[in-house]
C-alpha positions as CSV (number, residue, x, y, z in Angstrom):
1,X,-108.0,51.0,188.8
2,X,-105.2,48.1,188.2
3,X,-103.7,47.9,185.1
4,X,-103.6,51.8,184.6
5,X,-100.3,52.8,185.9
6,X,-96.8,51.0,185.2
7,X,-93.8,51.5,187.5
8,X,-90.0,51.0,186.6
9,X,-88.6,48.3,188.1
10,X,-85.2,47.0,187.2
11,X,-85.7,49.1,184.2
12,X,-88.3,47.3,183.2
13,X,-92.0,48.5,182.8
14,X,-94.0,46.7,185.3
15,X,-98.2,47.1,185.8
16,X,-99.3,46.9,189.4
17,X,-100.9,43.7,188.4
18,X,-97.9,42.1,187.5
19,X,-96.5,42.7,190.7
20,X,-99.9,41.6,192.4
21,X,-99.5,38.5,190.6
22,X,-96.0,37.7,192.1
23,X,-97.3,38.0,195.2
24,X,-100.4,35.9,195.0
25,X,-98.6,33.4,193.5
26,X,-95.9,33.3,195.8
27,X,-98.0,31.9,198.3
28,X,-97.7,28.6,196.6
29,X,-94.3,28.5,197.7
30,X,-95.1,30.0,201.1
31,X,-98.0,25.9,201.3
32,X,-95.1,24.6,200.2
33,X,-92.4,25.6,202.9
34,X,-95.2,25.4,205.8
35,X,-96.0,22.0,205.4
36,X,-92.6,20.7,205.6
37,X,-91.6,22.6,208.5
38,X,-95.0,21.8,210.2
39,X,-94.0,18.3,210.6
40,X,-90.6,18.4,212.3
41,X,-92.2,20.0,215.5
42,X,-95.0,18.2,215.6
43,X,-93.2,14.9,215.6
44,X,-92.3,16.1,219.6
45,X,-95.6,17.2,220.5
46,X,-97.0,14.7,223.6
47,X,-100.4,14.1,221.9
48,X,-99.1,13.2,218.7
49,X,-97.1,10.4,219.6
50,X,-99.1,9.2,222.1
51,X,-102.0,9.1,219.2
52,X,-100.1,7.9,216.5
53,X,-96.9,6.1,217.9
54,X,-96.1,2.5,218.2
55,X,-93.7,2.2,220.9
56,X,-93.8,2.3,224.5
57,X,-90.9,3.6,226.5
58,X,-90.0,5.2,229.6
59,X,-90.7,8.8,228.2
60,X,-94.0,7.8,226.8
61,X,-95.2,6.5,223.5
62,X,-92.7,7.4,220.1
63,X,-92.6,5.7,216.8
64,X,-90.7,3.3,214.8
65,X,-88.6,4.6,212.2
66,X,-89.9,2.9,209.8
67,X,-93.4,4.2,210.6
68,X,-91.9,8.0,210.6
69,X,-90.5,7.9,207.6
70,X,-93.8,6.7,206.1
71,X,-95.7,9.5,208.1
72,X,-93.3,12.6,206.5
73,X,-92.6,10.9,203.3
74,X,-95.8,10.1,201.8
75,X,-96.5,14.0,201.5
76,X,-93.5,13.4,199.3
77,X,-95.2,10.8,197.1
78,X,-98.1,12.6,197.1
79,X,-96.5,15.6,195.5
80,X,-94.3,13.5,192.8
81,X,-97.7,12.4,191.6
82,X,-99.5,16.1,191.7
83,X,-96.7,17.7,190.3
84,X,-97.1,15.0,187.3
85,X,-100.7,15.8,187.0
86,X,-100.0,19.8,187.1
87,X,-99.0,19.5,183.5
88,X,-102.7,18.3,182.4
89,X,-104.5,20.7,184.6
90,X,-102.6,23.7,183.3
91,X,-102.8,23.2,179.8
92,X,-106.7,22.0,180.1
93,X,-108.0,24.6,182.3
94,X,-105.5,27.4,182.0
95,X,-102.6,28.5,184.4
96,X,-105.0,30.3,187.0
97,X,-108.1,27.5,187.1
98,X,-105.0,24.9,187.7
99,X,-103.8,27.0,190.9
100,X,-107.0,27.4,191.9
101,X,-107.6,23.4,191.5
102,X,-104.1,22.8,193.6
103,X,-105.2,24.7,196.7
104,X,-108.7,22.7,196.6
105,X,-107.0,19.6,197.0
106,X,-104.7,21.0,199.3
107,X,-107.2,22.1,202.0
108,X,-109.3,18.3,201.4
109,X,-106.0,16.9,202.3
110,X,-105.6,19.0,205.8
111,X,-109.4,18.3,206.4
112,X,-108.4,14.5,206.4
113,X,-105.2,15.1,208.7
114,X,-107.4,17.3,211.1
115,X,-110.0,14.6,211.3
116,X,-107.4,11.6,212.1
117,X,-108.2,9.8,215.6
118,X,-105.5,7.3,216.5
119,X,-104.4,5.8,213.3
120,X,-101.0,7.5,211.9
121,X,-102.4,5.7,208.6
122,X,-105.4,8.0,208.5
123,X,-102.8,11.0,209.4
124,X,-100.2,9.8,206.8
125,X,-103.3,9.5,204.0
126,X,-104.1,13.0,204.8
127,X,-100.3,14.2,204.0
128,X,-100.5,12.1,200.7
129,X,-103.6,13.9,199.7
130,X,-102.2,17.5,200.9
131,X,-99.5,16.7,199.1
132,X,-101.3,16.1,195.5
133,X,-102.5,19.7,196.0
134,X,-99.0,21.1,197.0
135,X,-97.1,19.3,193.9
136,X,-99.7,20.7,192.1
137,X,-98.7,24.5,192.6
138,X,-95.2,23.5,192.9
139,X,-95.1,23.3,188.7
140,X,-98.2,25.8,188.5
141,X,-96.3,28.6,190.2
142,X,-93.0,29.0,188.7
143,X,-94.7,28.3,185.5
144,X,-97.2,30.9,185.2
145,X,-94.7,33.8,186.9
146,X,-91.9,32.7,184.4
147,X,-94.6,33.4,181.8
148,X,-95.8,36.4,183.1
149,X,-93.1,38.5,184.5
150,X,-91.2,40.8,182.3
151,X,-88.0,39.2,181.1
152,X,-85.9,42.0,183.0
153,X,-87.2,41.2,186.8
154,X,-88.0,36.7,185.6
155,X,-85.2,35.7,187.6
156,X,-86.5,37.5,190.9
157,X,-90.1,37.3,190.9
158,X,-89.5,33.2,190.6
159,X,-87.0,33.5,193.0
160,X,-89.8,34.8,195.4
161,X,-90.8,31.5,195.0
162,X,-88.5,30.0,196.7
163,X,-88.2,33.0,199.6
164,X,-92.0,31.9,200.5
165,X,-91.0,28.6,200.9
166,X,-88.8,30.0,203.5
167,X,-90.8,31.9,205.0
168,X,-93.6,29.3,205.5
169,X,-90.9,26.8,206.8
170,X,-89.9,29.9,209.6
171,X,-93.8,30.3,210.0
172,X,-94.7,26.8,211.1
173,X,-91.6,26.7,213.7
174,X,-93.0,29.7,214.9
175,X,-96.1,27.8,215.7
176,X,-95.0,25.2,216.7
177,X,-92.9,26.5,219.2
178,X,-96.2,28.9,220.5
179,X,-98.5,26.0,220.6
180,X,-95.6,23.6,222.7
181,X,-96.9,24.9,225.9
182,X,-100.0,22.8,225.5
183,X,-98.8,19.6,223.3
184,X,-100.8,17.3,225.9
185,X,-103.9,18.2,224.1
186,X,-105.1,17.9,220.5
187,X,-105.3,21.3,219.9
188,X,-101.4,21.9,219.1
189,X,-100.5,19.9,215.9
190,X,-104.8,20.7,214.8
191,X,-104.1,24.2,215.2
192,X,-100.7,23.7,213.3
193,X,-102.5,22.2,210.3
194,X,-105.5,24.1,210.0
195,X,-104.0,27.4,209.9
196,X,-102.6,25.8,206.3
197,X,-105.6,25.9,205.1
198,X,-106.4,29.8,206.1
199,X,-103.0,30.5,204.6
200,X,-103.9,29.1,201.4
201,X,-107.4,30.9,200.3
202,X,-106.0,34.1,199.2
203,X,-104.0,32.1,196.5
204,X,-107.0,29.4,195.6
205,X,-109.5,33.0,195.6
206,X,-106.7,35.7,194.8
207,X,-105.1,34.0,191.3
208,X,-108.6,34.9,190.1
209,X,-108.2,38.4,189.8
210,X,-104.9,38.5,187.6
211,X,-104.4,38.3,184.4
212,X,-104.1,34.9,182.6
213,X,-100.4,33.7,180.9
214,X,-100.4,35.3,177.9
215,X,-98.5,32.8,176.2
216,X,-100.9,30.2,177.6
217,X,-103.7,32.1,175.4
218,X,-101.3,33.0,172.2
219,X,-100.5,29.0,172.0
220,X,-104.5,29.0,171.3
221,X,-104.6,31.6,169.0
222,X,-106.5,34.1,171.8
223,X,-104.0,37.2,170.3
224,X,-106.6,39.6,171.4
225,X,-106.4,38.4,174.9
226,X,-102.5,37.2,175.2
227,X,-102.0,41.2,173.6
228,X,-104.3,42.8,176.4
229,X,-102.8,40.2,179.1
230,X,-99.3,41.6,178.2
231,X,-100.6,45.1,178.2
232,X,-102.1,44.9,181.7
233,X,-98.6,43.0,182.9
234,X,-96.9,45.8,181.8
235,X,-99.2,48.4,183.6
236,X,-100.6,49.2,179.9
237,X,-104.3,48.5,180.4
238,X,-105.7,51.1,178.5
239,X,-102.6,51.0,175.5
240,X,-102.8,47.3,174.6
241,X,-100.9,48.6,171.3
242,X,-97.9,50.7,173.0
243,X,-94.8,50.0,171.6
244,X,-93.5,47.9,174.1
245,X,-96.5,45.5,174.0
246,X,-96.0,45.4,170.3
247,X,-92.1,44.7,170.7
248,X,-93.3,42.1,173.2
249,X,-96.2,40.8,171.1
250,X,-93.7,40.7,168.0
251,X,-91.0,38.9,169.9
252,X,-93.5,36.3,171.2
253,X,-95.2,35.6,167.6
254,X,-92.4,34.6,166.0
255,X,-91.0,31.6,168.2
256,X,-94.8,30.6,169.4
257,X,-96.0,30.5,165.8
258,X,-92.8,28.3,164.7
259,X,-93.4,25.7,167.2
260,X,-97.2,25.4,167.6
261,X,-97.2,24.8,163.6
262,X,-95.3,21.1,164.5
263,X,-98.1,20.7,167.1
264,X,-97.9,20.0,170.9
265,X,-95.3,18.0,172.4
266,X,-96.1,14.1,173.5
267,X,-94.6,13.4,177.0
268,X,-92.4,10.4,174.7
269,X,-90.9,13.3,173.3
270,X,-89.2,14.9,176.7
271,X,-87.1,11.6,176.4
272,X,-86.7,10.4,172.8
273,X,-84.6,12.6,170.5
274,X,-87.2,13.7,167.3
275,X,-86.4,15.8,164.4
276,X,-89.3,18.5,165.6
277,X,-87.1,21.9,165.4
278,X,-86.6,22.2,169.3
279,X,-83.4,22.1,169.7
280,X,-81.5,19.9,172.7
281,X,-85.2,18.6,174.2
282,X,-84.5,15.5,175.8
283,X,-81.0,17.5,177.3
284,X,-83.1,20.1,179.0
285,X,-85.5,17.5,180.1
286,X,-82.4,15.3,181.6
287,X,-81.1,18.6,183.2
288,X,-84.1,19.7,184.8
289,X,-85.1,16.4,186.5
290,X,-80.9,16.1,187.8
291,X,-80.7,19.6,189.0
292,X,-83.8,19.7,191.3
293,X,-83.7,15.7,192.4
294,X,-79.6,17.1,193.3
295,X,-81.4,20.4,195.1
296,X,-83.2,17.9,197.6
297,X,-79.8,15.7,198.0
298,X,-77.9,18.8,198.8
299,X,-79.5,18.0,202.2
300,X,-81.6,20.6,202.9
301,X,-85.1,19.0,204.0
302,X,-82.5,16.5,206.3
303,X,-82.9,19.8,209.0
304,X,-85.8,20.5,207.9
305,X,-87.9,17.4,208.2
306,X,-85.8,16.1,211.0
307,X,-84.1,19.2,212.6
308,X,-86.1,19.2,215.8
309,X,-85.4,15.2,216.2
310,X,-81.7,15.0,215.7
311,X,-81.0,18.3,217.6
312,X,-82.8,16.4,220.4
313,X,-80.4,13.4,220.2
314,X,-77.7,15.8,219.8
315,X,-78.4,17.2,223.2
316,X,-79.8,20.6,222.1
317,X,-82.0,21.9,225.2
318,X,-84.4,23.4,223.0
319,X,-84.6,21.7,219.2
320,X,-87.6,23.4,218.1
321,X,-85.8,27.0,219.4
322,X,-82.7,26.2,217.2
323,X,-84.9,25.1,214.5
324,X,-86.6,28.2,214.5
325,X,-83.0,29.9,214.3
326,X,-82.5,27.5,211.2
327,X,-85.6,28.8,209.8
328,X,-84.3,33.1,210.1
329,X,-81.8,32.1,209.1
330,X,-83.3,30.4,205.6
331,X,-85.6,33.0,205.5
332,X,-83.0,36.5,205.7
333,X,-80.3,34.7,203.4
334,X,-83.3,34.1,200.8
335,X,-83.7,37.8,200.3
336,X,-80.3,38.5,199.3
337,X,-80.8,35.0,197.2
338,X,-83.6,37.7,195.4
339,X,-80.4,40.1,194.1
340,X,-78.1,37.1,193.8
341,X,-80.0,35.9,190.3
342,X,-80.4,38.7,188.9
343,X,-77.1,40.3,189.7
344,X,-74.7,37.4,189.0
345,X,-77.1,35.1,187.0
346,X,-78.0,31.4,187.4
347,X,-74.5,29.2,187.2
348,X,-72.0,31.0,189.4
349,X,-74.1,31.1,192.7
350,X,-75.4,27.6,192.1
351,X,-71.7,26.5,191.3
352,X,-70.1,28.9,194.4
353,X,-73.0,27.7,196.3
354,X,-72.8,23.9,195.9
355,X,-68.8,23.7,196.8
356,X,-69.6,26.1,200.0
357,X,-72.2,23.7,201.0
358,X,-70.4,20.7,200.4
359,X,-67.8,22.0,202.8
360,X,-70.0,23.3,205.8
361,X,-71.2,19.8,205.7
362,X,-68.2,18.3,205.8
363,X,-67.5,19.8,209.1
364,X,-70.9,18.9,210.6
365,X,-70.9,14.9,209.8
366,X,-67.1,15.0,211.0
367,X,-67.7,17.0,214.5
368,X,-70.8,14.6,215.0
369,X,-68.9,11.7,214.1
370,X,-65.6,12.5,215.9
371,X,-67.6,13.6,219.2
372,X,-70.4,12.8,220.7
373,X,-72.7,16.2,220.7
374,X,-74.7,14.6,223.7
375,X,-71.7,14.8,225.5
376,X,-69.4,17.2,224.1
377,X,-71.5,21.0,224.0
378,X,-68.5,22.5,222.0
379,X,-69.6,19.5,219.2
380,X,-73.1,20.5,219.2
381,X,-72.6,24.3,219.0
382,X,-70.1,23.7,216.1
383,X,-72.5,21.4,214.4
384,X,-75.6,24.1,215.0
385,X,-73.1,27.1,213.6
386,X,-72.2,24.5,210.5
387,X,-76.0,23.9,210.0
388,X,-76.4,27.7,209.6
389,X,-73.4,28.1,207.2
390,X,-74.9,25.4,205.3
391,X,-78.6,26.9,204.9
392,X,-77.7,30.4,204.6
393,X,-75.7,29.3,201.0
394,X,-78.9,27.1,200.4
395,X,-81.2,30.0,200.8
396,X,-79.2,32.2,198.7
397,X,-78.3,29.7,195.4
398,X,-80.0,26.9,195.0
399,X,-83.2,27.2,196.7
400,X,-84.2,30.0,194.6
401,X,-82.1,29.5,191.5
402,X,-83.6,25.8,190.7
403,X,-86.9,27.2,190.4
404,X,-86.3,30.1,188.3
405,X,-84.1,27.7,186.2
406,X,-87.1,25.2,185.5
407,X,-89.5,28.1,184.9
408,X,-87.6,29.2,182.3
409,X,-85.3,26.3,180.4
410,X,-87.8,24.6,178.2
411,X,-89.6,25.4,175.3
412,X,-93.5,26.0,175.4
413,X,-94.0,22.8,172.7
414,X,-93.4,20.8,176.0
415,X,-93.2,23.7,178.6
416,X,-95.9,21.8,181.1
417,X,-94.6,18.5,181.0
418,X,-90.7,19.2,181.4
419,X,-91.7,21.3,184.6
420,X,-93.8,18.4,185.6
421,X,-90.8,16.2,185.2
422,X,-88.3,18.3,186.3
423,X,-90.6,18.8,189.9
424,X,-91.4,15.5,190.1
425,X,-87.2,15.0,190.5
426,X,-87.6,17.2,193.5
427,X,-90.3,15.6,194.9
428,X,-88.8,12.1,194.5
429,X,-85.7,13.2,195.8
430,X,-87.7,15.2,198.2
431,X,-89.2,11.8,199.3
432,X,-86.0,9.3,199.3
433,X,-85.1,12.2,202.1
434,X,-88.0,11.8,204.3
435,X,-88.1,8.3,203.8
436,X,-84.5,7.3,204.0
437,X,-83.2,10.1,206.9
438,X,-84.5,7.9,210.2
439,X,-83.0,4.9,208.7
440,X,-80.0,6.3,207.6
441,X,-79.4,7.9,211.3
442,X,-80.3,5.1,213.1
443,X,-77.4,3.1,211.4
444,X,-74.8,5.7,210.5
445,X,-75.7,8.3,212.3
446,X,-74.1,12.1,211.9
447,X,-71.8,10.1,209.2
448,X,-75.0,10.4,206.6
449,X,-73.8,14.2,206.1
450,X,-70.9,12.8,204.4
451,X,-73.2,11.8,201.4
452,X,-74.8,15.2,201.1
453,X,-71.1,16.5,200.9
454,X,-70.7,14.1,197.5
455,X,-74.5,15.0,196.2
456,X,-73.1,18.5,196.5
457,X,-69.9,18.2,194.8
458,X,-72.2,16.2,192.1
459,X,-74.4,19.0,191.7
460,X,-71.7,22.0,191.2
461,X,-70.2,19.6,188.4
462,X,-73.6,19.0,186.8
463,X,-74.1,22.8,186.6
464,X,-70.9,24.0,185.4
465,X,-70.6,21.2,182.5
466,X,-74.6,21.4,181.4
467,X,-76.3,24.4,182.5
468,X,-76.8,27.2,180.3
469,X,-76.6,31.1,181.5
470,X,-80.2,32.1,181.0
471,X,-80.2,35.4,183.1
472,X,-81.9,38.5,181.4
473,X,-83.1,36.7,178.2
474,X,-86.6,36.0,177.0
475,X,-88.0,33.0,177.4
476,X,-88.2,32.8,173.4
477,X,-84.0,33.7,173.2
478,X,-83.3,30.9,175.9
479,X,-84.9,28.7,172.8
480,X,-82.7,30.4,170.2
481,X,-79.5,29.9,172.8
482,X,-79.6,26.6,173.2
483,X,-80.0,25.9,169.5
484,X,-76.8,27.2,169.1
485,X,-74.5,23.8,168.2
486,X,-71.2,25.3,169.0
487,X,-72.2,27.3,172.0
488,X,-70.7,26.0,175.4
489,X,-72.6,26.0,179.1
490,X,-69.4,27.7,180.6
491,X,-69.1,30.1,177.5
492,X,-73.0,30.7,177.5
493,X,-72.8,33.8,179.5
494,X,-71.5,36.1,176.3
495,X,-73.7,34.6,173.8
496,X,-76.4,37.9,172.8
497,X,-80.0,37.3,170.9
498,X,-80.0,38.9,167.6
499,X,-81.7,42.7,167.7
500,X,-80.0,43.1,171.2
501,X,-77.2,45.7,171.9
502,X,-76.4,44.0,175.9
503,X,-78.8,41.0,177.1
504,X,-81.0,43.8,179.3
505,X,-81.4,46.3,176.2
506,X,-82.6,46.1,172.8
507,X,-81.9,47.5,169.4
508,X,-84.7,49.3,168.6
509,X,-84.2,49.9,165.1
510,X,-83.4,46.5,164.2
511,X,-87.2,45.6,166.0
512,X,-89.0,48.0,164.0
513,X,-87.4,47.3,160.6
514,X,-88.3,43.7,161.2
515,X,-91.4,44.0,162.6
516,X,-92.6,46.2,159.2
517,X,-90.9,43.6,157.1
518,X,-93.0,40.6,158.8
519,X,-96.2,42.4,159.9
520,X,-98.2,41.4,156.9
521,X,-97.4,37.7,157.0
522,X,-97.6,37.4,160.8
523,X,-101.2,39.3,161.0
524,X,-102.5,36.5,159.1
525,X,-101.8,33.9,161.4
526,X,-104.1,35.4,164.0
527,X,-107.0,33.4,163.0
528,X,-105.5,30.0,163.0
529,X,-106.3,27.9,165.5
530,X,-103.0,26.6,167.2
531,X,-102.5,22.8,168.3
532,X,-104.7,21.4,171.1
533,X,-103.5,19.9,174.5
534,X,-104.4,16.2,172.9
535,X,-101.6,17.1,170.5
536,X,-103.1,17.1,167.3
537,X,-101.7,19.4,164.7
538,X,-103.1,22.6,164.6
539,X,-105.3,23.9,161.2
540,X,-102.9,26.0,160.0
541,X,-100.6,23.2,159.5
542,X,-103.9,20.6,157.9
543,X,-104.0,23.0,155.7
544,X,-100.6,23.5,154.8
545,X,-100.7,20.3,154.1
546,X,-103.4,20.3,151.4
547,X,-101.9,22.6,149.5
548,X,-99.1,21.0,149.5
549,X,-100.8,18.0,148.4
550,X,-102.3,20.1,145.3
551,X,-99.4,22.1,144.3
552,X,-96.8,19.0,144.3
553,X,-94.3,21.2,146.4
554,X,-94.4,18.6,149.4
555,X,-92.2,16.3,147.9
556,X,-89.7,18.7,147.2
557,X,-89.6,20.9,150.3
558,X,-87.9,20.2,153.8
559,X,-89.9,20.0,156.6
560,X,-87.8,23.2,157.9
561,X,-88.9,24.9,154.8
562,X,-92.5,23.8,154.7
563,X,-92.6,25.0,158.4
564,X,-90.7,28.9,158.3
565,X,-93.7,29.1,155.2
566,X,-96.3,28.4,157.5
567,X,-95.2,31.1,159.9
């Protein structure tokens, strides 16, 4: 039976249902990657353009770059505004019911792109409604694993994330390059897209079967639940009150309890500065929308969307094959992304990685721009090898590391809404891409690389100057670190949580002691009912309040104070 058994991992205690729920979640990111790399081939394919494209010319029917860019990019839009909504659905319905909600819309928007005649509009509606559903899992997912995995393997499990998105990007050139062989006939881009919507029912079903966030049900005063959620996470069904689950139950109390008695976070909040004992809010908010609208501008999705096409111009024989090289290549380098976060943390390989890029690019946009690729074959090969170089860091550092980042920066007052923001960045930036590459290359052409080289410079100073070293600390202590005032991003990597001997191993002594010291006052707190998604303050506080009122001491107590005494 799950849930019976834990196994050491990373020297942490792991249940066979937390590792089940890695997995099922991960195929968020797998809808994620296969319907961006679906599109690239199936711009080629015979029937599609001579379906949906506008102009006539001696190769047959193609279309207008302004109509392309519309055709990839509203998928874009689409997701900006699902990844918006995820916040709502997950705090309404629960981490689980939201997935489950994500992958419904999902397969309505394939349905619509299947069903599309002649009329790219119809086709480009279905990709906006597809992508509601896919923006929708793209906050869902890194959410609930970040608040679900054991602190000592966080990093990796989101990180899968990020390797599925890979994976489902290599899976689509795969089938698009078996279904080219009969790209006169409808079949090829309808079998593309509706094997997306086969792929995604053992998430929309699967996420059923494990365990809900636990910190999801302790923000709503379910402690019987978010303690037997933990235990089962930790492969410690049938000892919901083992040590660890208490140290973990403990360790959780006392941050959740401190915020939810100030209520739940308005989205006015993630931008305006309040007195409301999170500390550097608005910051994270700011650095979570820059780092993933940067991770798109690094110029990733410019092969991905468009690989295929400007290979093509480039004078490649086979695009879609070197595409599909693209894509092993994504897809092998993403595993050794997996050790990369947890060995050497989050702002080193995302700093090492961003220069690397910046310079791999450099050398494409200057080979293309120097000579011709149609008609120089040492230019194209050198531009193919400089593509690889360039995803290979991708796949390694910032395609994984900005998820796990966002998963775990903010604190659970406003936890939903920050991802939601900080995804939306990707998505918009995600978007400007799509939207912006065909125009781009029909006026600059190879010389648009030379922007991603300065996006990419942009993003290694944005992380060495604001992002905080995270790796190996709960999502509680990432709170406490940041609240730090004198503390430094480039100094962050030494700073240690109080009660912890090195960031992976804690003083057990000083957990106990405190623990026994606090038990009595925290036990009672298990029966107040915590702040609701609407963001009205919880009863605890009400009440707080009142006695306040009666005893006189609210007019001589600081909010800090009147707050530590309600936890």
């Amino acid at each position: 039976m799950l849930g019976k058994k834990s196994i050491r991992i990373n020297g942490a205690d792991c249940g066979v249902e937390a590792l089940l729920l890695g997995a099922i979640t991960s195929i968020g990111g797998f809808l994620f990657g296969y319907d961006t790399g679906q599109i690239s081939g199936m711009l080629l394919f015979k029937d599609f353009k001579d379906r949906f494209g506008q102009v006539d010319t001696p190769e047959g029917r193609d279309f207008r770059p302004i109509i392309q860019s519309l055709l990839v990019s509203l998928m874009s839009i689409g997701t900006l505004f699902g990844a918006l909504s995820a916040s709502y659905t997950a705090d309404w319905w629960g981490r689980r019911k939201s997935l489950t909600f994500g992958v419904g819309v999902f397969i309505i928007g394939n349905v619509i792109q299947i069903t599309a005649m002649n009329h790219w509009v119809h086709m480009m509606m279905g990709r906006f409604v597809a992508g509601l559903g896919v923006g929708n899992l793209s906050v869902g997912v890194p959410m609930f694993q970040s608040e679900c995995s054991p602190r000592e393997i966080r990093g990796a499990v989101v990180a899968s994330y990020q390797l599925m998105i890979t994976f489902g990007i290599l899976i689509a050139n795969l089938v698009n390059y078996a279904v080219r062989q009969i790209e006169d006939s409808p079949a090829s881009w309808r079998i593309v897209i509706g094997l997306g919507i086969a792929f995604s029912l053992p998430l929309g079903l699967g996420i059923l079967l494990v365990p809900e966030s636990p910190r999801w049900l302790a923000a709503r005063s379910r402690w019987d639940e978010a303690r037997l959620s933990l235990a089962r996470l930790r492969g410690m069904k049938n000892d919901p009150h083992h040590q660890l689950v208490e140290d973990d139950m403990h360790e959780m109390k006392g941050i959740l309890e401190k915020e939810r008695a100030v209520g739940v976070g308005s989205w006015a909040e993630c931008f305006v500065p309040k007195p409301n004992g999170v500390p550097k809010q608005v910051y994270r908010t700011m650095l979570g929308i820059s780092l993933h609208f940067l991770q798109q501008w690094t110029g990733v999705n410019y092969f991905f969307y468009y690989g295929a096409t400007i290979f093509e111009s480039a004078g490649i024989e086979d695009p879609i094959q070197t595409q599909l090289i693209l894509g092993a290549v994504n897809v092998a380098c993403t595993f050794y992304g997996l050790y990369v976060v947890e060995k050497y943390g989050r702002r080193w390989p995302l700093l090492i990685g961003a220069v690397w890029q910046a310079a791999w690019l450099a050398v494409f946009a200057s080979m293309g721009t120097a000579l011709d690729p149609a008609n120089n074959r040492t230019s194209g090969i050198l531009m193919i090898v400089s593509a690889a170089m360039f995803i290979a860091s991708f796949a390694a550092t910032w395609g994984p590391i900005c998820w796990v980042v966002i998963g775990e920066t903010f604190p659970l007052r406003t936890r939903a809404k920050q991802a939601s923001l900080a995804t939306a960045g990707n998505w918009l930036g995600n978007f400007m891409i799509s939207f912006l590459t065909p125009l781009a290359t029909d006026g600059i052409g190879y010389a648009y690389g030379f922007v991603f080289v300065a996006t990419n410079i942009a993003g290694a100073l944005l992380v060495y100057f604001f992002l905080y070293e995270s790796v190996s600390l709960s999502l509680e202590n990432v709170d406490m670190m940041y609240s730090e005032p004198s503390l430094k991003p480039w100094t962050s990597k030494k700073w240690m949580p109080p009660g912890y001997v090195t960031r992976m191993k804690r003083d057990e002594d000083f957990f106990h002691n405190d623990r026994a010291q606090h038990a009595s006052g925290v036990d009672d707190l298990d029966d107040r009912t915590t702040a609701v998604p609407s963001g009205r303050p919880s009863r605890a506080v009400d009440e707080e309040k009142k006695r306040d009122s009666a005893t006189g001491l609210g007019g001589t107590e600081s909010r800090e104070e009147r707050v530590n005494r309600t936890v």
